[in-house]
DSSP file (Angstrom, degrees, kcal/mol; ACC not computed):
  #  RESIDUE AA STRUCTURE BP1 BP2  ACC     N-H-->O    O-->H-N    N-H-->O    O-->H-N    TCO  KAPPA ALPHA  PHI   PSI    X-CA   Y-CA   Z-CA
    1    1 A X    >>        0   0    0      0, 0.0     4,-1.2     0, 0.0     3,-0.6   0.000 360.0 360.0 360.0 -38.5    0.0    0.0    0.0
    2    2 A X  H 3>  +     0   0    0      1,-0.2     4,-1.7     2,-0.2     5,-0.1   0.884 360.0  62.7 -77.8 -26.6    2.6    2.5    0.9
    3    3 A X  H 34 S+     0   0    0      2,-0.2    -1,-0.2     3,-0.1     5,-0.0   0.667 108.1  42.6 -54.3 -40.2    4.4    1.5   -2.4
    4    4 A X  H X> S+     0   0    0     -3,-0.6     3,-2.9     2,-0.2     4,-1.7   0.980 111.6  58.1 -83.3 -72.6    1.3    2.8   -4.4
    5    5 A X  H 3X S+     0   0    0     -4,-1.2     4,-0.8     1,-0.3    -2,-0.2   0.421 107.0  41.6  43.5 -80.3    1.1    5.6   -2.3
    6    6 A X  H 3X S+     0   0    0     -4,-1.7     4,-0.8     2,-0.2    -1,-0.3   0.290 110.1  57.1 -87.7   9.1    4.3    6.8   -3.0
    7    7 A X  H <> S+     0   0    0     -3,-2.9     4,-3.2     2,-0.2    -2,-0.2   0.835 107.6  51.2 -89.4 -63.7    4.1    6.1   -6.9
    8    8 A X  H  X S+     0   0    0     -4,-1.7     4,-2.7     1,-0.2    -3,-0.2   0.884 114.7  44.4 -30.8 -56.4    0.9    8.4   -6.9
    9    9 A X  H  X S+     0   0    0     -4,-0.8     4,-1.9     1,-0.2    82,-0.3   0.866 118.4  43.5 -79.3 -37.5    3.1   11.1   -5.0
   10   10 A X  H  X S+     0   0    0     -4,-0.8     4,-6.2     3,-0.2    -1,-0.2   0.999 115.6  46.1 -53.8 -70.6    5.9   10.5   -7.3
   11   11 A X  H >X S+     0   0    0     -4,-3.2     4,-1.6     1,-0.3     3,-1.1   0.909 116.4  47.5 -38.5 -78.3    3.7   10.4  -10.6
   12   12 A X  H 3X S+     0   0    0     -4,-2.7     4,-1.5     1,-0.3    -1,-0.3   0.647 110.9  47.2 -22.6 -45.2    1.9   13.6   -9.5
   13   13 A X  H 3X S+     0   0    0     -4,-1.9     4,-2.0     2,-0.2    -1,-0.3   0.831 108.3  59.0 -70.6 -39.1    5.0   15.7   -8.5
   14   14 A X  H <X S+     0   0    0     -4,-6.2     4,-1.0    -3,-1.1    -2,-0.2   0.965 112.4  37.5 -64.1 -56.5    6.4   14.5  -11.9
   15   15 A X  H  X S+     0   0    0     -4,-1.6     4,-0.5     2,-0.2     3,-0.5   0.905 113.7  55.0 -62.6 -37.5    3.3   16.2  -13.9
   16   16 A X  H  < S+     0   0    0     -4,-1.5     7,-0.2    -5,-0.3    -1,-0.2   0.944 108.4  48.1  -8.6 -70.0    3.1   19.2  -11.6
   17   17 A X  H >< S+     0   0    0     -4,-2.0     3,-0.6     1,-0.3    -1,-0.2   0.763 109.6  53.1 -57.7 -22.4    7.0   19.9  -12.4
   18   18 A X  H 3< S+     0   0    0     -4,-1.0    -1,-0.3    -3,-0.5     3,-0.2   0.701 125.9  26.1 -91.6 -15.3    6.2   19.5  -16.3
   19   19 A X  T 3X S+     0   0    0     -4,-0.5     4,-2.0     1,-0.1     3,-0.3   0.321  80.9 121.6-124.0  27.1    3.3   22.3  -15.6
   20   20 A X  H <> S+     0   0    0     -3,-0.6     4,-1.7     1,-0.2     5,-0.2   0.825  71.8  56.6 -80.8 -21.6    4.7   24.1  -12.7
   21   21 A X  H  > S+     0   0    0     -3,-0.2     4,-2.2    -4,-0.2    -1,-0.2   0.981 112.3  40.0 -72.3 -33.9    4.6   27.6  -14.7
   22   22 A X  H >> S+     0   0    0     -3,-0.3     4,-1.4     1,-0.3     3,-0.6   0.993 112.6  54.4 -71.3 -65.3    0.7   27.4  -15.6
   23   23 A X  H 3X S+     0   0    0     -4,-2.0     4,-2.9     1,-0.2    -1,-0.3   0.664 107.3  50.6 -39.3 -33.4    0.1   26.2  -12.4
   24   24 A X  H 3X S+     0   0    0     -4,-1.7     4,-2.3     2,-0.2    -1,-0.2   0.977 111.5  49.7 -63.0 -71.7    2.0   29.5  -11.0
   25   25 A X  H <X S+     0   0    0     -4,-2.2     4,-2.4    -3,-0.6    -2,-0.2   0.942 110.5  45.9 -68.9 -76.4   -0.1   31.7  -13.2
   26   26 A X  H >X S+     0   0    0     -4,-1.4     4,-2.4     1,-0.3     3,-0.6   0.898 113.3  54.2 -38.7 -65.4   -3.7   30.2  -12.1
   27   27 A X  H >X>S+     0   0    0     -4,-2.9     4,-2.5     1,-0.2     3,-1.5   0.943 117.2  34.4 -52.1 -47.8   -2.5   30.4   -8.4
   28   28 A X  H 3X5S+     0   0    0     -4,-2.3     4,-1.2     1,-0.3    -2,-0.3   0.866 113.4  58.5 -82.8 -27.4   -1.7   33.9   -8.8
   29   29 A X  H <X5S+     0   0    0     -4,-2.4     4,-1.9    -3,-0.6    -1,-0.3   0.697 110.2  45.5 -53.8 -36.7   -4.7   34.5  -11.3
   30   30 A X  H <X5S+     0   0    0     -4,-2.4     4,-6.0    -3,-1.5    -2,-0.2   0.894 113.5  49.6 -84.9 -32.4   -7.4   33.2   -8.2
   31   31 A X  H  <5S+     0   0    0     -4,-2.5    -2,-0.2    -5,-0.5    -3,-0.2   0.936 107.3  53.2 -71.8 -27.5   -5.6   35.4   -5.4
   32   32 A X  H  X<S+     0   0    0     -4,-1.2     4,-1.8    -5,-0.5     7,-0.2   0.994 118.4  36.7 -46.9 -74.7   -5.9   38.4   -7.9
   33   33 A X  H  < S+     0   0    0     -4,-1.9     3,-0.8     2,-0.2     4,-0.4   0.953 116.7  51.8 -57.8 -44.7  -10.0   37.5   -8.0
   34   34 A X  T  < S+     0   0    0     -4,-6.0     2,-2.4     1,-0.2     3,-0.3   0.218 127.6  23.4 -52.2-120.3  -10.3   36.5   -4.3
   35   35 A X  T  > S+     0   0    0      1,-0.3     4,-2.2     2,-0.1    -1,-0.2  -0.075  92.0  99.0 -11.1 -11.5   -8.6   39.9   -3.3
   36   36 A X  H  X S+     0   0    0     -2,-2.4     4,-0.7    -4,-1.8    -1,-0.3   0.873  80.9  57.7 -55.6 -53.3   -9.3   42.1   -6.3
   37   37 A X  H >> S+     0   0    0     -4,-0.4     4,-1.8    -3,-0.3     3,-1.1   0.859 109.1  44.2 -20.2 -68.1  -12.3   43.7   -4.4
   38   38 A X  H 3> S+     0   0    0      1,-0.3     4,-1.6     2,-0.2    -1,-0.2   0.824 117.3  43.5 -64.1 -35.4  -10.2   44.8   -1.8
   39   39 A X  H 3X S+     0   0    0     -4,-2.2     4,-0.7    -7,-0.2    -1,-0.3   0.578 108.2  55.4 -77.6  -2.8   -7.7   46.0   -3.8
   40   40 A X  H <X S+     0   0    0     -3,-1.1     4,-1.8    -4,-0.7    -2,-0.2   0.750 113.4  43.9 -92.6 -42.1   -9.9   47.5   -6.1
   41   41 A X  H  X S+     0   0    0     -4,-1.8     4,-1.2     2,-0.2    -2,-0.2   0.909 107.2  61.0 -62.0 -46.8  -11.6   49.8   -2.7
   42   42 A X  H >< S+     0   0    0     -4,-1.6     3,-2.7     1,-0.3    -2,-0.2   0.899 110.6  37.8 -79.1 -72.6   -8.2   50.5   -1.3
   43   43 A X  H >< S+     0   0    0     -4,-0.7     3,-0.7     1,-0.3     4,-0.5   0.831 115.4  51.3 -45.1 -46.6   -7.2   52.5   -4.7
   44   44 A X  H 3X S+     0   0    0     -4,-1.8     4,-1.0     1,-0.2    -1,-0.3   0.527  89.7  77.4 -96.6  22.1  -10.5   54.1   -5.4
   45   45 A X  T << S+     0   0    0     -3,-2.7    -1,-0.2    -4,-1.2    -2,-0.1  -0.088  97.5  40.6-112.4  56.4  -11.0   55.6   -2.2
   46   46 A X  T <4 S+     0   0    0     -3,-0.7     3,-0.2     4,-0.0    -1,-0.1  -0.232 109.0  68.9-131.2   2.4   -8.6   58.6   -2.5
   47   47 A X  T >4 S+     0   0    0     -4,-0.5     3,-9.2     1,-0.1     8,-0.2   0.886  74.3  94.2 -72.8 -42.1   -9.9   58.9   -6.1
   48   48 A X  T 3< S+     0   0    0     -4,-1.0    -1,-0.1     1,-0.4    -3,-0.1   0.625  78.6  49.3 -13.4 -57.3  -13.4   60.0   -5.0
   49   49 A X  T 3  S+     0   0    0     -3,-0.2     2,-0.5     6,-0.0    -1,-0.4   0.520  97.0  96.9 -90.8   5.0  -13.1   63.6   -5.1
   50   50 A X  S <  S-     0   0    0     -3,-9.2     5,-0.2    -4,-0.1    -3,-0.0  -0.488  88.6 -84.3 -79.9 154.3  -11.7   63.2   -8.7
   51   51 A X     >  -     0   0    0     -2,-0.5     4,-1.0     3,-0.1    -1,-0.0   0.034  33.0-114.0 -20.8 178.1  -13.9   63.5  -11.8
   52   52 A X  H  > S+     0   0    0      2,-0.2     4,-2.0     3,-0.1    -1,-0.1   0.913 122.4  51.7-101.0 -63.1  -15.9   60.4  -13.2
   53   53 A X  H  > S+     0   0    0      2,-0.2     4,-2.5     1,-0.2    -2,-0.1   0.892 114.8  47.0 -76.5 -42.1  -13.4   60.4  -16.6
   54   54 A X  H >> S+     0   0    0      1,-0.3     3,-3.7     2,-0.2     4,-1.7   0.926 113.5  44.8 -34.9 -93.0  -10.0   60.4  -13.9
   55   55 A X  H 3X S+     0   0    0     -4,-1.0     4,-1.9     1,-0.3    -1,-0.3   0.693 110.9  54.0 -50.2 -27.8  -11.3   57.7  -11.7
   56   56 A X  H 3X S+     0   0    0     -4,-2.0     4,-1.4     2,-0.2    -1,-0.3   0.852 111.3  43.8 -89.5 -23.3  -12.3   55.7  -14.6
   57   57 A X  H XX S+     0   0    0     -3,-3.7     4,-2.3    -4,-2.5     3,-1.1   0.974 110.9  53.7 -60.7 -62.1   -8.6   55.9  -16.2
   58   58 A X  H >X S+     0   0    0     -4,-1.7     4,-5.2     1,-0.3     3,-0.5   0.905 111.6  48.8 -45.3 -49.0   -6.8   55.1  -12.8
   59   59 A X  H 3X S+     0   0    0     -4,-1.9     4,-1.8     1,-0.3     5,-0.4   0.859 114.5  41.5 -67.8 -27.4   -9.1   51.9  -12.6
   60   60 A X  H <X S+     0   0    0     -4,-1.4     4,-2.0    -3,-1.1     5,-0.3   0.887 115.0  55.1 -86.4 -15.9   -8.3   50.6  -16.3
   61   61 A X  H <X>S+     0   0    0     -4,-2.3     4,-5.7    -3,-0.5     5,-2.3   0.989 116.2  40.3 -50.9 -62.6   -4.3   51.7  -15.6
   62   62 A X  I  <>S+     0   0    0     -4,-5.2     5,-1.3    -5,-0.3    -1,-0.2   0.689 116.4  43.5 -85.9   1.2   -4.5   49.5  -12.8
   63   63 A X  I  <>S+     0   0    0     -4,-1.8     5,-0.9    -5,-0.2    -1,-0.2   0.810 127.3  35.4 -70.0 -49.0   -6.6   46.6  -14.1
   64   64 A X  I  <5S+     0   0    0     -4,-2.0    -2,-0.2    -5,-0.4    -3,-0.2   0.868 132.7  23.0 -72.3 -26.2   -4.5   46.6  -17.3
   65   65 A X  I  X5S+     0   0    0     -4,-5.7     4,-2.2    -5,-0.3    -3,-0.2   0.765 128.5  44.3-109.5 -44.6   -0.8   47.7  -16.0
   66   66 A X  I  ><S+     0   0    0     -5,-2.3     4,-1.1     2,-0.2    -3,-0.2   0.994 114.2  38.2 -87.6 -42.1   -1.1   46.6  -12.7
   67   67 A X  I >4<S+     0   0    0     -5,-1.3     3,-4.1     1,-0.3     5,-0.3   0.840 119.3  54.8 -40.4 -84.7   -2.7   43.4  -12.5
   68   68 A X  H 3><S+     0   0    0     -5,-0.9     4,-2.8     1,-0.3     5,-0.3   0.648 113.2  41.8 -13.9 -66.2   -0.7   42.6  -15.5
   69   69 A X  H 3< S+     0   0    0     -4,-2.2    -1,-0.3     2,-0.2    -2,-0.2   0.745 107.4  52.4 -57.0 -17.8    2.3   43.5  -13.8
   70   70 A X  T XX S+     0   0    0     -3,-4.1     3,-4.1    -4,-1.1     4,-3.0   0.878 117.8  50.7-108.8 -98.8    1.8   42.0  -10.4
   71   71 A X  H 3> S+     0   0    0      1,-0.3     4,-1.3     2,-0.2    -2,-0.2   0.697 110.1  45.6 -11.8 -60.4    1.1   38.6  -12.9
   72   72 A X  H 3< S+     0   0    0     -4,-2.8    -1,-0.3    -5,-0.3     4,-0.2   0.625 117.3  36.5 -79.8   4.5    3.7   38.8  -14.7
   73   73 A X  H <> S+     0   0    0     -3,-4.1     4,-1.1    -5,-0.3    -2,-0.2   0.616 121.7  46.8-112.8 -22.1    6.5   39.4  -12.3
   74   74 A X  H  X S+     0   0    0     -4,-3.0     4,-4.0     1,-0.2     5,-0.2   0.823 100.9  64.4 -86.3   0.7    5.0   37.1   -9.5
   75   75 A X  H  X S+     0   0    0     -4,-1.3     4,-2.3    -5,-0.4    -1,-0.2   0.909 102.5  45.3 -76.0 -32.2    4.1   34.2  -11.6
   76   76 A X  H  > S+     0   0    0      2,-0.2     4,-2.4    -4,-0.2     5,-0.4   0.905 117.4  50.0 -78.3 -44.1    7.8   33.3  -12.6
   77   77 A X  H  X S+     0   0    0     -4,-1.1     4,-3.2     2,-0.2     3,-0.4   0.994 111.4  43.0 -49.5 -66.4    8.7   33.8   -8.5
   78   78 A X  H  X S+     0   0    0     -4,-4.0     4,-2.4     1,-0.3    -2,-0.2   0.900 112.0  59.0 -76.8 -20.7    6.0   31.7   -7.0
   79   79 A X  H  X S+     0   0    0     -4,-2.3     4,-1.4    -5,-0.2    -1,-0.3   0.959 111.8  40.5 -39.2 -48.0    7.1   28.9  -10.2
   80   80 A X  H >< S+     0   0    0     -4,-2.4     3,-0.5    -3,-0.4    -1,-0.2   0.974 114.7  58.2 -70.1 -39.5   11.0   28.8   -8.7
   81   81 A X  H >< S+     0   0    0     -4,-3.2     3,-1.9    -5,-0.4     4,-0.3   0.907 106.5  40.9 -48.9 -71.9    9.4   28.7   -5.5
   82   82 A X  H 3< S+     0   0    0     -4,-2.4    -1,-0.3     1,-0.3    -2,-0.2   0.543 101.2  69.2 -55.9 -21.6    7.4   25.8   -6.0
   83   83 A X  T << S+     0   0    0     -4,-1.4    -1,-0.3    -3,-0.5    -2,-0.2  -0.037  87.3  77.6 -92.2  39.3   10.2   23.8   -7.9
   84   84 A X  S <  S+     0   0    0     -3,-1.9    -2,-0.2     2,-0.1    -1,-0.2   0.762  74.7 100.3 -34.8 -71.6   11.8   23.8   -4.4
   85   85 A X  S    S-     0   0    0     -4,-0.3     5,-0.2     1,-0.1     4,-0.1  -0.028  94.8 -97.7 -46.0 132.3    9.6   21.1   -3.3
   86   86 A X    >>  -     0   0    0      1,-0.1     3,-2.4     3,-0.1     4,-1.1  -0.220  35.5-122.2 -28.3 122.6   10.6   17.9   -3.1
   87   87 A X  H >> S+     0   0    0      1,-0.3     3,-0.6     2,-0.2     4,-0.5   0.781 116.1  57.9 -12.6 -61.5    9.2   16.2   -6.8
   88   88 A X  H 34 S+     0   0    0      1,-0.3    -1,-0.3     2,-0.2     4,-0.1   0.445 110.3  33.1 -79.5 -10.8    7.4   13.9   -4.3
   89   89 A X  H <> S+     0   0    0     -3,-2.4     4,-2.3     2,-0.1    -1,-0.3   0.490  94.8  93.3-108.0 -24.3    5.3   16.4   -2.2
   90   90 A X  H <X S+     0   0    0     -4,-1.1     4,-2.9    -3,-0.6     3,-0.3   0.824  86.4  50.5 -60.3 -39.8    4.7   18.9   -5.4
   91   91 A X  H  X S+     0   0    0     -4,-0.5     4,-0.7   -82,-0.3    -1,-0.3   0.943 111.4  41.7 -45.8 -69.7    1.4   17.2   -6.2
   92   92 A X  H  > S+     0   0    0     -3,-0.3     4,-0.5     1,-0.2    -1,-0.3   0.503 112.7  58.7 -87.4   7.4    0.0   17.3   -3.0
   93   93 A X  H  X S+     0   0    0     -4,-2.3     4,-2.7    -3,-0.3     5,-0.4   0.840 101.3  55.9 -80.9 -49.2    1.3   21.3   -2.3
   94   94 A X  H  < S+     0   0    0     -4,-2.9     4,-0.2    -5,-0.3    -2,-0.2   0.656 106.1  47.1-109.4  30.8   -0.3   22.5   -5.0
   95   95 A X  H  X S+     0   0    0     -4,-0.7     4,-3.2    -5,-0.3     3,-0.4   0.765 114.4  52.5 -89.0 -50.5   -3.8   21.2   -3.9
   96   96 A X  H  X S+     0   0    0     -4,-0.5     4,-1.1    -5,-0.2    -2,-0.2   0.953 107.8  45.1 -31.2 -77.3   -3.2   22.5   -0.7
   97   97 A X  H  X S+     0   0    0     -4,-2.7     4,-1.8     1,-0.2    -1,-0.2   0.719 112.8  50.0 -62.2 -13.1   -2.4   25.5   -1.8
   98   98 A X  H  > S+     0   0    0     -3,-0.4     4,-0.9    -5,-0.4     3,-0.3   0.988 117.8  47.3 -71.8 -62.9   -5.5   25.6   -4.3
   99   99 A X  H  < S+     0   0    0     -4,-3.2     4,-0.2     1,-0.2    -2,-0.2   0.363 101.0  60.0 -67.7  -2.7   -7.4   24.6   -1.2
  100  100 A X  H >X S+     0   0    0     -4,-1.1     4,-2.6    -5,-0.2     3,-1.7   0.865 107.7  45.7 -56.1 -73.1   -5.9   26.9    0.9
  101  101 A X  H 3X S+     0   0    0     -4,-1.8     4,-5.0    -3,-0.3    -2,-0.2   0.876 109.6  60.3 -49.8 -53.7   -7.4   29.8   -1.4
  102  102 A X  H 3X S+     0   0    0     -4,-0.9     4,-1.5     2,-0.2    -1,-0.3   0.551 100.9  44.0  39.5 -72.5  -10.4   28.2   -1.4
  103  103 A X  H <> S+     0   0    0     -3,-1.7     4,-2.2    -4,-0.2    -2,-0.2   0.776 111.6  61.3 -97.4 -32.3  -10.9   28.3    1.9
  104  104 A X  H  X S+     0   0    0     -4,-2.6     4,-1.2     2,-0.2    -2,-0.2   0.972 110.5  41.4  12.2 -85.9   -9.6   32.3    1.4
  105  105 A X  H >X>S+     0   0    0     -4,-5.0     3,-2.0     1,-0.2     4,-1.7   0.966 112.2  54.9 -69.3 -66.8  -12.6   32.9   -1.0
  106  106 A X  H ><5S+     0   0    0     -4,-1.5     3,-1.3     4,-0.3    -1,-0.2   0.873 107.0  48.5 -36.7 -47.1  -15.1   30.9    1.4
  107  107 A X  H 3<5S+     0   0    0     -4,-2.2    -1,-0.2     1,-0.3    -2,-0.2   0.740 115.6  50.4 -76.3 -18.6  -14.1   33.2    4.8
  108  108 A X  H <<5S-     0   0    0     -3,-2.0    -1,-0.3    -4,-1.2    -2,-0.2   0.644 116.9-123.0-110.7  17.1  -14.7   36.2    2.3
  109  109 A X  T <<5 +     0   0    0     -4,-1.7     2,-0.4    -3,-1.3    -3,-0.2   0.596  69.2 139.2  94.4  19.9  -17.8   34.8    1.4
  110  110 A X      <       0   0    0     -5,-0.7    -4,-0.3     1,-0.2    -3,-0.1  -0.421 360.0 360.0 -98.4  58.2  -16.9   34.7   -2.3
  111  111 A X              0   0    0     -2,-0.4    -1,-0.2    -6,-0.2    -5,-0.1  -0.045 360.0 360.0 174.3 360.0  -18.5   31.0   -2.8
């Protein structure tokens, strides 16, 4: 039993490692939507007293430039991170961490 066991953990960590950049990108793509709300309040409330045509630029700058930026420089970080883990654990980390977010979005009531 423990033989299968550790063939599963093997197998799994081995496809992980072959996909560990998409996988990077999706985790950082769900924490964006959990947390986008909040980050989306925290910026437009010292926009308020500008104009309608202002506040509506800052918000596409920073949907278009920032996410996008905050995506493309953390996806390649949390990738190296994650080919730390042992091959044999990488499988079951990044369910964890999917279920980790998960449980994220449930406590802000976003599922």
């Amino acid at each position: 039993m423990s033989e299968l066991i550790d063939e599963l953990l093997w197998r799994s960590g081995t496809w992980v490692h072959g996909h560990v950049h998409d996988i990077a990108l999706a985790l950082v793509a769900t924490l964006l939507v959990v947390y986008g709300g909040s980050i989306n309040r925290f910026v437009a409330r010292p926009l308020q007293p500008y104009p309608w045509l202002m506040r509506v630029g800052a918000f596409v700058l920073m949907c278009a430039f920032g996410y996008g930026l905050v995506t493309v420089w953390i996806t390649p970080l949390l990738a190296e991170a994650l080919l730390y883990i042992e091959t044999r654990y990488l499988g079951v980390a990044v369910i964890g961490a999917f279920l980790v977010i998960g449980w994220l979005a449930e406590r802000r009531n976003q599922i």
